[in-house]
C-alpha positions in Angstrom: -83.2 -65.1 -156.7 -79.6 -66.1 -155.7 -80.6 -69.6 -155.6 -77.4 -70.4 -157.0 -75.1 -68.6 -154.6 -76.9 -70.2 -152.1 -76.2 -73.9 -152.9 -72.8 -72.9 -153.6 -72.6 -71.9 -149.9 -73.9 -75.2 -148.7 -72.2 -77.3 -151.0 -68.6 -75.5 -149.5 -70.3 -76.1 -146.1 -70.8 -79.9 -146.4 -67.0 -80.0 -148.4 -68.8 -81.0 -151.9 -66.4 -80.3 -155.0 -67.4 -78.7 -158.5 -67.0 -79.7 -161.6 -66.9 -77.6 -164.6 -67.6 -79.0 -167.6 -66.0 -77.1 -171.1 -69.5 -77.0 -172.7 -70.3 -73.1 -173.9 -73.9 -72.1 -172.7 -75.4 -69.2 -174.7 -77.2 -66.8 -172.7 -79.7 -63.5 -173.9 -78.3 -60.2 -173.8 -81.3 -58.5 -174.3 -81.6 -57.1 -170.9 -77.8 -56.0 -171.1 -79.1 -54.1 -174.3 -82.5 -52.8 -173.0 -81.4 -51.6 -169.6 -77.7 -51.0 -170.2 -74.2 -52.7 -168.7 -73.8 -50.0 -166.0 -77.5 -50.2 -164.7 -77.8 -54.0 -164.5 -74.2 -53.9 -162.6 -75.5 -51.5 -160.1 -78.8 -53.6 -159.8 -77.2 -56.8 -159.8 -74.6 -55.7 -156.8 -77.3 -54.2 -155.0 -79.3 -57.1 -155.0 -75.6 -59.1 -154.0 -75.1 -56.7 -151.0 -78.6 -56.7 -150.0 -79.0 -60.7 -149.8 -75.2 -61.0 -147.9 -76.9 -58.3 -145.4 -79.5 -61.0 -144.8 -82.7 -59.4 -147.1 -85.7 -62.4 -147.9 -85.4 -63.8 -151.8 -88.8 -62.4 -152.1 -87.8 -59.4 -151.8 -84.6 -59.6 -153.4 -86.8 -60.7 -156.5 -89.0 -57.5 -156.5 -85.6 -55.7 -157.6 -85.1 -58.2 -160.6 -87.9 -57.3 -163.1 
């Protein structure tokens, strides 16, 4: 869990550059659908807040079913 944030931190850290390509990726909306928008916001923003305040991926990851 926030895997990605976290080598977009390093990757500013050692002054590496992104590249973003114009490819389309499809993604599942089931959870969206299942859980609703507002609930996987307030999980997902949680879970944000939560690994800025310094909380161990593993446990991040028990709140992301």
């Amino acid at each position: 869990v926030m895997e990605d944030l976290e080598f977009m931190k390093q990757l500013k850290h050692v002054g590496g550059r992104i590249h973003i390509f114009p490819d389309k990726v499809d993604t599942s909306a089931r959870r969206w659908h299942r859980e609703g928008m507002l609930s996987c916001t307030l999980r997902n923003w949680l879970i944000l807040g939560l690994y800025h305040a310094g909380v161990s991926p593993d446990k991040l990851a028990a709140l992301y079913p």
